[in-house]
N, C-alpha and C positions, 0 to 999 in steps of 0.2 A: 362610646358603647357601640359595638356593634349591631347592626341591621338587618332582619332581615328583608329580602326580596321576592315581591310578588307581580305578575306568575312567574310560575318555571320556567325556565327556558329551555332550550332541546339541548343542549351538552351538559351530561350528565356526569355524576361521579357515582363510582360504581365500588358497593362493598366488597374488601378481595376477596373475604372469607366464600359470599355466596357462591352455594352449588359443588361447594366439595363435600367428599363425601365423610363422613366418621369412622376413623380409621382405627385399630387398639395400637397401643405401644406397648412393647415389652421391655423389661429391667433384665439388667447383665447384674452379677456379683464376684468380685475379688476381692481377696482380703487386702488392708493396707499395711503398707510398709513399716515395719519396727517403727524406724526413726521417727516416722507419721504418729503413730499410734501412742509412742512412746511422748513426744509434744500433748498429744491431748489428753494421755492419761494426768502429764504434770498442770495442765490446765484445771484439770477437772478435782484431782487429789487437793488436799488438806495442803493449805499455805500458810504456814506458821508465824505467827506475827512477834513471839519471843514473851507474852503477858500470858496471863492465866486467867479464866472466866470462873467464877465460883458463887453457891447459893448455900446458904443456911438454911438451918429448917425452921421453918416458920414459928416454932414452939421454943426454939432456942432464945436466954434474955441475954441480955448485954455483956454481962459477964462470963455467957458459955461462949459468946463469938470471939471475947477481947481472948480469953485461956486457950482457945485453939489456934487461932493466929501467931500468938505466945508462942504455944508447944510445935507449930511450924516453924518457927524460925522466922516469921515475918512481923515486921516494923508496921507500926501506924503510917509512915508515909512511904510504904510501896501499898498501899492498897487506896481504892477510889472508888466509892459505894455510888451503884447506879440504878438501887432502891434500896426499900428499908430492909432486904433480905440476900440483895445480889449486890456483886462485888468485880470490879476486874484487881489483878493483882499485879505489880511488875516484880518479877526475882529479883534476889542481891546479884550483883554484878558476877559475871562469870556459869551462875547457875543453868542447867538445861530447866526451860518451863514443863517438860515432863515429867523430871524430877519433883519440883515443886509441886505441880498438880497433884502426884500422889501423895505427897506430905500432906497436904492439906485436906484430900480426899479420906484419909486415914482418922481423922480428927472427930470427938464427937461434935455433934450439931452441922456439924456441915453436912449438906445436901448432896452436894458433887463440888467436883472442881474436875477441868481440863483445859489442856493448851488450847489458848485464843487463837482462832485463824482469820485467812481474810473472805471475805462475803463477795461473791459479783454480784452484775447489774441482776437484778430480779426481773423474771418474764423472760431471757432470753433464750428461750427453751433451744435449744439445738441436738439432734434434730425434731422440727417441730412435730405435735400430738396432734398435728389435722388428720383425720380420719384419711386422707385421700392421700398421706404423705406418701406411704408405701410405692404407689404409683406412681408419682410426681417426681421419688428420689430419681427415676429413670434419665429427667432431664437438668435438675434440682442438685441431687447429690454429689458426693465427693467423685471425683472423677477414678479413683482407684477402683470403684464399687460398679461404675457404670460409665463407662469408657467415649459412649456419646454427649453425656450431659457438658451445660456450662459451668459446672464443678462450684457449684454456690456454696453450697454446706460446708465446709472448710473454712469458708471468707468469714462467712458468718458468725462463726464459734468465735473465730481470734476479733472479730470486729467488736463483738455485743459480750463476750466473754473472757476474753484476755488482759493482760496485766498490760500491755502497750499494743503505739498502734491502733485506738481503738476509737470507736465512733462514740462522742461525750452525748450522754441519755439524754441532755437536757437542750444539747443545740439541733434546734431543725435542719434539714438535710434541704436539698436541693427542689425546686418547682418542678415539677414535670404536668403537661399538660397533654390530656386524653381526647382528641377529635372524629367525632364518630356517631355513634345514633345515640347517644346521648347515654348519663347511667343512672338507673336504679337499683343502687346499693343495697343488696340483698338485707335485711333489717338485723341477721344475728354475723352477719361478714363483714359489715359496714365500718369505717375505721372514723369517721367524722373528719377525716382528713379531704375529701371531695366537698371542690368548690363549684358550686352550679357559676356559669358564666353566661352561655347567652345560647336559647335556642332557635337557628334561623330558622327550622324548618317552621315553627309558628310563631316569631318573633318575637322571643319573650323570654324572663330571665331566669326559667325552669327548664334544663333542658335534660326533661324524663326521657328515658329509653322505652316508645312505648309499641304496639303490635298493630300501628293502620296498615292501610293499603295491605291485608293478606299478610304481612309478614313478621314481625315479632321475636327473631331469635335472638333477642338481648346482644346482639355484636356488642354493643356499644359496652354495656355494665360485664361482660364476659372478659373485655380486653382490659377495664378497668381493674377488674378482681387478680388477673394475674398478676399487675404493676402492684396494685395496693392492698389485696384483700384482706381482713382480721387474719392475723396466722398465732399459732400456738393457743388455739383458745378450744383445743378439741373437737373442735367442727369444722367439715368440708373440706378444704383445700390452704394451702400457702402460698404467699404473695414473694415473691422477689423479693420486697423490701425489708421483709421482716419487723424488724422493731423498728427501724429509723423511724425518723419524723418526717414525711414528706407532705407538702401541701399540691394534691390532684386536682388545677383545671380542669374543669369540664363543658366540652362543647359538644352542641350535637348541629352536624350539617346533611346526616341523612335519616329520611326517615324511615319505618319501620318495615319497608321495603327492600330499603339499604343507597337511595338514590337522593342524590344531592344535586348543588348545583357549583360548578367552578370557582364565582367568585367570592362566595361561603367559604369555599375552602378555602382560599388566599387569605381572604379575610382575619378566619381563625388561626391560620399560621401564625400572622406578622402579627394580632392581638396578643395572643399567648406570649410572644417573643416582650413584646411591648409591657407587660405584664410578670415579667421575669422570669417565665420557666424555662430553665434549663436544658430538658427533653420533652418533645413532643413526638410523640406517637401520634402515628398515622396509619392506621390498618385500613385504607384504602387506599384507592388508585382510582385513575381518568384516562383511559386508553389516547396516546399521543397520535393515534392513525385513524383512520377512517376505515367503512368498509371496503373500501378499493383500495386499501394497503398508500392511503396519501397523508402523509403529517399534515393535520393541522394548523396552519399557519398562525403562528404568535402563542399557542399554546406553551411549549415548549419554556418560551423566553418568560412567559406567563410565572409559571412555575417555578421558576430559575430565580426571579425574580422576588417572590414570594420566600424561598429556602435560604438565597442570600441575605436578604432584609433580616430573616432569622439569625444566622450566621455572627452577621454583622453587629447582634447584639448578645454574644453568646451562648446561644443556642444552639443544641444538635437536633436535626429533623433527621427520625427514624422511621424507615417507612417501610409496610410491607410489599417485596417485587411483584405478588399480584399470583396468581391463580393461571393455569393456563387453560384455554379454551377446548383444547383436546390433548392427554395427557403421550397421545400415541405421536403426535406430528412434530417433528422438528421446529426450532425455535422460529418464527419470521420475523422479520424488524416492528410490523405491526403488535407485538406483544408489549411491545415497550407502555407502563403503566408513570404515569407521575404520582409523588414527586418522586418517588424510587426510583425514575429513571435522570433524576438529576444530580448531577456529579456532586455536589457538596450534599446533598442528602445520606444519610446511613443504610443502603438498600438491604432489604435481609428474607434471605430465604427460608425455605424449611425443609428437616429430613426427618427420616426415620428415627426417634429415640434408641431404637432397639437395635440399630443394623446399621446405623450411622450415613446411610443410604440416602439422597438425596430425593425428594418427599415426588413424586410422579410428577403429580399439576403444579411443583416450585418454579415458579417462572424465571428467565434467564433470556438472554439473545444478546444479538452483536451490538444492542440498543440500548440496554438490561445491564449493566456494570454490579453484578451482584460483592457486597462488603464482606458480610457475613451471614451465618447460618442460625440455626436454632431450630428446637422441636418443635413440629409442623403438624404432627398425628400425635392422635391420646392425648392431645395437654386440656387437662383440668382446670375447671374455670366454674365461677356460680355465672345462676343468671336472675335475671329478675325477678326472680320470685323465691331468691332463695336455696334454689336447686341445685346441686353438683353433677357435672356430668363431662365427659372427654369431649372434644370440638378438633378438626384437624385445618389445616391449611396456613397460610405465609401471614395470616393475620393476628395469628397465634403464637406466632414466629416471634413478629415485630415487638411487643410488649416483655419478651424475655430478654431480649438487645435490651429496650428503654429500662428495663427496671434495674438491667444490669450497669447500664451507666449512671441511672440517678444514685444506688446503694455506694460506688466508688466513688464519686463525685462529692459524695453528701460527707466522707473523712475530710475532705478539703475542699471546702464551697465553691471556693475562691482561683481555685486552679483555668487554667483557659484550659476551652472546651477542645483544642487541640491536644493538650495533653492529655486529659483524660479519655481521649477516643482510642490516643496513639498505647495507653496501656492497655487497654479492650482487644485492638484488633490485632497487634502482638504477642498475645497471648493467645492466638487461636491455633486453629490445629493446622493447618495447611502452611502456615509459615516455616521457612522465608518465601515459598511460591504463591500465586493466587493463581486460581482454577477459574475458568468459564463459568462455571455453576455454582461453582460454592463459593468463590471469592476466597476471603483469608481463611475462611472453614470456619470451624464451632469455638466461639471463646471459652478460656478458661478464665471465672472472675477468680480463683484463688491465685494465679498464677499474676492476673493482673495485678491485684493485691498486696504480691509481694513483689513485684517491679514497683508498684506505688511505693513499698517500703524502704527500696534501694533508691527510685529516684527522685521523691518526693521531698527538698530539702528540708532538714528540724530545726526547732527550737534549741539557742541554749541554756544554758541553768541560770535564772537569774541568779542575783547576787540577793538573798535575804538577812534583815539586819533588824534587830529585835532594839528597842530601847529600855532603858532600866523602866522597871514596872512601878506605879504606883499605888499600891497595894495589889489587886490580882487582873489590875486594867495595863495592860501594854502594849505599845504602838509599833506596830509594823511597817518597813518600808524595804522595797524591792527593784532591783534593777528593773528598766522596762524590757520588756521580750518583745522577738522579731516577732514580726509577722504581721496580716491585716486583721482588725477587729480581734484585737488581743483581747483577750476574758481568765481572768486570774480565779482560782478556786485557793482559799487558804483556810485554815484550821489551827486548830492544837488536836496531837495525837490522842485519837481515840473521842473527841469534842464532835461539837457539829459541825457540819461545812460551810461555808461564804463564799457568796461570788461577787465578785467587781472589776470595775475596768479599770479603775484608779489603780496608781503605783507605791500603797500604803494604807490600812488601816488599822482601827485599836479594834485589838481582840481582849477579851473579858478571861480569865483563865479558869477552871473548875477548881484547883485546889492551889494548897501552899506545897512548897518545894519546888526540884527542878522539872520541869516543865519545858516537851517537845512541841513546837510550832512550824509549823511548813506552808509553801505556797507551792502551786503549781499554772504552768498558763498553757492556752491555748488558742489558737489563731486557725484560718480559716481557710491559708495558702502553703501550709505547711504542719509538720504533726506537732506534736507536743514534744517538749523536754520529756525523753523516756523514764525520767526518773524524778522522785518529789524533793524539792528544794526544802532540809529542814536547820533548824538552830535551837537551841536548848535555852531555855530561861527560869529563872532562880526565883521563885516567889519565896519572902519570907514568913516565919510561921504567925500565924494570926489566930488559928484554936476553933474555925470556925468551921470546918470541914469542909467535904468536898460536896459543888456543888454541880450534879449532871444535868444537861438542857438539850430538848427534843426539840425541832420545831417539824408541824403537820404541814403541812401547805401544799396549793396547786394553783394552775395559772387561772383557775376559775373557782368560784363556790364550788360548783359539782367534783371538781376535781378534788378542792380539799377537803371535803365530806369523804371522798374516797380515799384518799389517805389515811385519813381519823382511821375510816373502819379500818382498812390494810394493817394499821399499825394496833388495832387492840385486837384483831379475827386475823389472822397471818393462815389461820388451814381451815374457815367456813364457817357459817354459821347458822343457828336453825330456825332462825326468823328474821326478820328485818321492817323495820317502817320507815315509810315515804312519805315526802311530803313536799310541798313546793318552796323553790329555790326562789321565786321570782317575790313572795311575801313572806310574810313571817307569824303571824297569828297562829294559823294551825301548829307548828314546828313547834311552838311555844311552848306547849303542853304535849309533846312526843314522848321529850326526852325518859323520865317515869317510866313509860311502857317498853322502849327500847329495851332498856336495862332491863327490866321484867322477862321478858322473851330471848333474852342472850345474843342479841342484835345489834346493828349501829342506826341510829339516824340517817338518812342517803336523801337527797334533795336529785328534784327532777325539775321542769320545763312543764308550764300546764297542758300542751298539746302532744308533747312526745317524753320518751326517757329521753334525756343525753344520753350521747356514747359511752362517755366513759361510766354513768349510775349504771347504764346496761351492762356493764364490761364487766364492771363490779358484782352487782348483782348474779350471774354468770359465774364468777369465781366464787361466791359466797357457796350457791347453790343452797338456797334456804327451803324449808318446807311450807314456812310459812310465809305472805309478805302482809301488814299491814297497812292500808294507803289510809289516810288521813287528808281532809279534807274533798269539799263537795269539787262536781263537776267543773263549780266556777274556778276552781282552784286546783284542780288534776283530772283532765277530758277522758271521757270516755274512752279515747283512743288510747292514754296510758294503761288504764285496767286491761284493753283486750293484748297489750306490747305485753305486761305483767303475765297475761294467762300465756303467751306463743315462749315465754322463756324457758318453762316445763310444764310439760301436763301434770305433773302430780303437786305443783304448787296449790298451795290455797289462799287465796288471792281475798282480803275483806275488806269492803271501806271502811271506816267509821267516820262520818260525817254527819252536823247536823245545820238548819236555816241560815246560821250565821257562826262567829268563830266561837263565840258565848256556850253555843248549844253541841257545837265540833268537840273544845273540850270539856264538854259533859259526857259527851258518849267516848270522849280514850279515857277519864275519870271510871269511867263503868266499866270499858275492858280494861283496867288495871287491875279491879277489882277482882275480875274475875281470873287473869291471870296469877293472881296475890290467894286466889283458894278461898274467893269469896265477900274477902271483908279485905279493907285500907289498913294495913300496919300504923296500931296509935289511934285508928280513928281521927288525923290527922290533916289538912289539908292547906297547900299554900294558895291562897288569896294575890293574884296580882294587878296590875290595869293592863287591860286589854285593846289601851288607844297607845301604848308602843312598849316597846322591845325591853331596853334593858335591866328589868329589873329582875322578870323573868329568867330571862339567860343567868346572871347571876346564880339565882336561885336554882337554876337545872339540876346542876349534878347533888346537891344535898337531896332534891325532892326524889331521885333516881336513889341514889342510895339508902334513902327511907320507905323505900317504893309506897311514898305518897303523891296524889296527883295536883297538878298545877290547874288551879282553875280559875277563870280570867272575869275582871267585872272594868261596868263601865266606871267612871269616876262620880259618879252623885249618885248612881241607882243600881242594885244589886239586877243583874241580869234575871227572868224566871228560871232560865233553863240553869242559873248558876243555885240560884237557891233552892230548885228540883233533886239537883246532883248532891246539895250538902246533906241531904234530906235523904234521902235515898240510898245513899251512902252511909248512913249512920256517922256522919262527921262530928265529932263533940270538942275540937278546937282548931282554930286556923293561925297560920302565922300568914301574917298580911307584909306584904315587900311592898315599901313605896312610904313616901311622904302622902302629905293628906293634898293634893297636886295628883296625885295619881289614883289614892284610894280614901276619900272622903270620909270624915267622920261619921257621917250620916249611915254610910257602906259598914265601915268597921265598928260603929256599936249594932249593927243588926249580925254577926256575924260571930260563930258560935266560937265561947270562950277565946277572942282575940288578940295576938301580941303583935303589934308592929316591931318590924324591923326596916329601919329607913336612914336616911343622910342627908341634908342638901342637895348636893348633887347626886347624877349618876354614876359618877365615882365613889360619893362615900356613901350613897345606897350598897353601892359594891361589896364595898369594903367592910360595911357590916353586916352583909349579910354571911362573908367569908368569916366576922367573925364571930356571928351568932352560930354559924354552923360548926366550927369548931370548937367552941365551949360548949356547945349540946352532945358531944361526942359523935356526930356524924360521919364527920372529916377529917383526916387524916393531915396534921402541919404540915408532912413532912413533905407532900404533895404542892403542886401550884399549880396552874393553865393560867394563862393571861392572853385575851382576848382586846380586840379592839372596841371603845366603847362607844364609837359614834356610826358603828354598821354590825350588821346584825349576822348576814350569812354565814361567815367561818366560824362564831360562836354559837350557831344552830346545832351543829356535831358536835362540839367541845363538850357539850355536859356529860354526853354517854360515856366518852371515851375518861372524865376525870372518876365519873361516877366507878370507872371500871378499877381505879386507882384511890378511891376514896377520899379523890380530892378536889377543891372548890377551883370556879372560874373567876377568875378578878376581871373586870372590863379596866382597862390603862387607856390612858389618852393617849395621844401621837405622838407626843412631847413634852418633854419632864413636867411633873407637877409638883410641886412642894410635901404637898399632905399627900401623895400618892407614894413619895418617894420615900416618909418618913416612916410609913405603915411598912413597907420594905424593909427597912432597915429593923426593925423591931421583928419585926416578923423574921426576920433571914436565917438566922442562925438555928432553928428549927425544919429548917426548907432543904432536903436534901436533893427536891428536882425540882424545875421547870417546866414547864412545858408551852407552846407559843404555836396560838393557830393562828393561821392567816399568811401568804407570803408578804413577800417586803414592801410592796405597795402598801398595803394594810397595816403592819407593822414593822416598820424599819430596822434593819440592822441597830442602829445608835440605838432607838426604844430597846431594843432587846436587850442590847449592848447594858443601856442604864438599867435595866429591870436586874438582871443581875449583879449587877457591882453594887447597888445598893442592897440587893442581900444578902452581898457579899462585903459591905464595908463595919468596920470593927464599930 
């Protein structure tokens, strides 16, 4: 771990930015080129995928769907139901899906029909809705539009929105590590991607960007936001990197002055290096001369030494050439700044956005070996506090180089940093000459882009080979693909996707008949096979229909909460309740009120929101938020994050002493969301000393919008038998064995039915099926949850409740009696659904959950 050192000593390191002055940039526009234009318009247009998307009307029975199908001319096995109302369809051989669509369109009871297309990555807005784009495009956008910029926006579109070539949403991109005054990530800019690492300035492993000694202008969090900052979320400004996934080191070696000390800065180089980042940005310098124009002895070799060590473990140090001390005097050897002025470093100057003009105070000399260039004046940046505002000088410069080589770098991790530099500074404008001042001139990332395209070698097709299926389970095996850190994504057409590194697995199929399967790979030193490896497989007919399977998941609770929501609220929604991710008591009793309010469940951290519940939240853009649960269980600090996310939010707690009295007061706002009174007069009874019986029981109690209300196991809580009371309750269904809710509990307990199991599996299990014998629930529905953790089953209920259907808790690994309630249950089951990623519930779990209600 790094150190800091006390005291200072007299050689200092000096911020380049300070003392320049804020300069505006101006945007240039040209239209682009047909052939240009004509590429994005076929990116952006309808991609036709040859099936047909169609829905019935909801009123329509059994008999009006099979007659229109009928009078369309379509067979029971081209179509494949992906609920109890929506349909995807494949035409008879030869047919256009246009044609089709309108046949079907034509029909009574149908709702619509139209040709299936394909979907990109979601979120990759191009170009992005920051408030500040307009301006930014100047150094930001396509280069036909603005003739100075590093031509990003082009890269962007085909990286985050093209059919190939493109960066996989799901693998993280390159380290890049930020050395500087340290950052504080503006609170609604902030990406969760920034790693605090070490701040020498107070020795310690926060290292805030903060305003001692007089000074404060956020360098640090400024130089950060343009590498990483939130982009496409309609606020402020865009980041370089856009959507990739980068993980931001962060060091701070000056402080809010802008002055450091030497061997801090060595330090933080060779750590960072050590540490794995790729790029390090350095928007400072340490003048290698004195004031009597004398180098510094061993300074130089210092430095040299420090970039090498980088070097030597794959890293590019990009540094800004530094600021000149009088904008009017010619260059003197004395200007020379480290490590910019060392030869394996990335030196980078700054110009004019607007005029291409090399920036006044961009420093250069016979000492000074300038790389390349970048916008120096007007570049938009937050700072600490959230603000957006223009910033000019080489330190502004530097971070548009860095962020331009991590976005290139992160399609193929795995490249030496030699090639990657060598498509960068190839790409620039001054090539094949380099100039004194500008070096290779301004890169262009689109151009480099597509020299990655041409030189970057591919993948080839594996070979896929399907084995005869045994009933609708068939095993996959696949040539292995070149490349380092191969990751295989495979499917069945129109199915869910898999990832693995293995060269084979068994996929589980939706329906009977022939049946399309594909893999695809990719690696980390070269692109992907441009095209998807597929083979055709024969299931025979079994009468059991087709069966569709969702899975929610993220690499965190918070993540797959925000999924759930993603996938039931797709365009906003006008409440939401929160609750802590880190317990589960409170959450327990949400679910009810969610549903109530037209909202999802969303789990936070008790001292802050996560990034991504903010991100979420943000997109929802709700009216209302509900927080549930007391201070001990969502800080103070989260309600005032809840009120900064809109002023016209209305932010309420409901919390009461303990989790007993918490869900008595969401039991009360239910009520009064419900117009007063509990639908049924109705209330579920569960134990309140753990988790799953409750979860179970969520999405029924949401769709009855009755509320969940918790007791201990020998003694009826008061605040539990206040609310029964209060409520007008006049019967309860009690979840749980007398282990969880004691006899003593459920004969005081008005008009009460247990529903319970042995275990927490077959608690589950009947509670699923006392819910659908009640007519609550909907067979046709499923969620399946893991039963020996609780988080990814906290969201599940809203989102089943939103579908009318129950949550089953499964274990990790086959169970007998789990497996056989499956099979009985299957042939009613027209979806799935499956929260939790694969750590939580595996492929194979999944894999069995459906074949067994899928076996005859």
């Amino acid at each position: 771990m790094p150190v800091a050192k006390r005291p200072r000593r007299l050689m200092r390191v000096a911020a380049a930015a300070v003392g320049c002055a804020l300069l505006a940039a101006t945007a240039s526009a040209a239209a682009a080129p047909r052939a240009e234009e004509a590429e994005r318009r076929s990116r952006q247009a309808h991609r036709p995928t040859g099936r047909v998307v169609m829905r019935f009307e909801s009123s329509a029975s059994p008999g009006v769907r099979s007659s229109a199908l009928e009078r369309a001319g379509v067979g029971r096995h081209q179509v494949s139901m992906r609920a109890r109302d929506r349909a995807v369809v494949v035409p008879s051989a030869g047919e256009d899906a246009m044609a089709a669509a309108a046949r079907l369109a034509a029909q009574p009871g149908v709702r619509y029909a139209a040709p299936e297309g394909s979907v990109g990555i979601a979120g990759a807005l191009v170009p992005p809705d920051d408030t500040r784009y307009a301006s930014q495009s100047a150094y930001l956008g396509a280069r036909t539009a603005n003739p100075h910029s590093i031509d990003l926006e082009p890269a962007w579109d085909r990286a985050f929105n093209g059919a190939s070539h493109t960066l996989a949403p799901w693998r993280p991109g390159v380290t890049v590590a930020v050395i500087d005054t340290g950052v504080n990530a503006s609170y609604l800019e902030g990406t969760g991607e920034y790693v605090p690492v070490w701040d020498y300035v107070e020795g310690d492993p926060i290292p805030d960007d903060d305003h001692s000694a007089g000074g404060g202008h956020s360098h640090g969090t400024r130089v950060a936001s343009i590498i990483r900052a939130q982009t496409a979320n309609r606020l402020h400004v865009a980041s370089v990197l856009h959507s990739s996934r980068n993980q931001v080191l962060i060091y701070k070696i000056l402080d809010g002055a802008g002055d450091g000390d030497t061997d801090d800065a060595l330090d933080a180089i060779m750590d960072a290096a050590d540490r794995g980042a790729k790029v390090i940005n350095c928007s400072f310098g340490e003048p290698l001369f004195d004031v009597y124009g004398a180098e510094v002895p061993g300074l130089r070799s210092a430095y040299s030494d420090a970039v090498r060590y980088a070097a030597a473990r794959g890293a590019i140090v990009v540094a800004a050439a530094g600021n000149k001390r009088s904008v009017s005097d010619p260059p003197p050897t004395w200007w020379a700044f480290a490590p910019a002025a060392i030869p394996e470093a990335v030196c980078v100057g700054a110009i004019d956005p607007g005029t291409g003009q090399l920036a006044p105070f961009s420093n250069y000399g016979p000492d000074m070996e300038v790389d390349l260039v970048a916008a120096g004046i007007g570049v938009w940046s937050v700072d600490k506090w959230g603000l957006s505002s223009t910033v000019s000088g080489t330190s502004f410069a530097a971070p548009l180089v860095s962020g331009s080589l991590a976005f290139l770098w992160s399609l193929a991790s795995d490249l030496p940093s030699s090639t990657v530099l060598s498509f960068l500074t190839q790409s620039a404008s001054n090539q094949p000459s380099r100039e004194t001042t500008s070096g290779w001139g301004v890169p262009s990332v689109w151009k480099a882009y597509q020299a990655m395209i041409a030189g970057v070698p591919e993948q080839g097709p594996v070979g896929l080979t399907p084995a005869l299926p045994a009933g609708r389970a068939v095993g996959l095996s696949w040539t292995p693909a070149a490349g380092k850190n191969v990751v295989y994504e495979f499917g069945e057409d129109g199915g869910p996707i898999y990832r693995t590194e293995a060269t084979g697995a068994q996929l589980v199929l939706s329906d009977e008949g022939t049946r399309t399967v594909w893999v695809r790979s990719y690696a980390t030193d070269r692109w992907s096979h441009q095209s998807t490896v597929t083979a055709t497989v024969t299931v025979g007919h079994d009468g059991l229909g087709a069966l569709a399977a969702r899975r929610l998941a993220g690499a965190t609770r918070y993540q797959t909460a925000v999924d759930v929501s993603r996938s039931q609220f797709p365009t906003g929604a006008p409440a939401i309740v929160i609750a802590s991710g880190r317990d589960w008591p409170d959450a327990l009793a949400a679910a009810p009120l969610a549903a109530a309010v037209g909202g999802p469940l969303l789990l936070t951290d008790r001292y802050s929101l996560t990034i991504d519940t903010r991100n979420e939240i943000w997109r929802l853009r709700p009216s209302r938020v509900l927080m549930v649960g007391g201070t001990s269980a969502l800080d103070a600090d989260v309600r005032s994050q809840l009120d900064s996310l809109s002023p016209t939010d209305t932010v309420v707690r409901l919390a009461g002493a303990d989790r007993y009295e918490t869900a008595a007061r969401i039991a009360e706002r239910l009520a009064v969301e419900k117009g007063g009174a509990i639908p049924g007069r109705r209330a579920l009874v569960c134990s309140g000393q753990n988790y799953p019986d409750a979860l179970s029981g969520a999405a029924a109690a949401a769709v009855a919008g009755q509320p969940v209300l918790l007791t201990r196991p020998l003694a009826l809580p008061a605040a539990t038998a206040s609310a029964l009371s209060s409520l007008g309750i006049t019967s309860t269904i009690v979840l749980g064995g007398t282990r969880a809710v004691a006899d003593v509990v459920f004969d005081g307990l008005p008009s009460p039915h247990r529903v319970h199991g042995p275990t927490r599996y077959d608690t589950s299990r009947a509670i699923v099926d006392w819910a659908r014998t009640s007519g609550l629930l909907d067979p046709g529905e499923l969620g399946v949850s893991r039963g020996d953790s609780y988080p990814d089953a906290l969201a599940a209920g809203v989102r089943m409740a939103g579908v009318s259907g129950p949550v089953l808790l499964v274990p990790r690994q086959p169970n007998a009696t789990t497996d056989s309630w499956l099979r009985a249950a299957g042939p009613a089951v027209r979806r799935v659904w499956v929260f939790g990623g694969t750590s939580a519930i595996p492929i194979s779990t999944e894999n069995n959950v459906r074949l067994r209600l899928r076996s005859p």
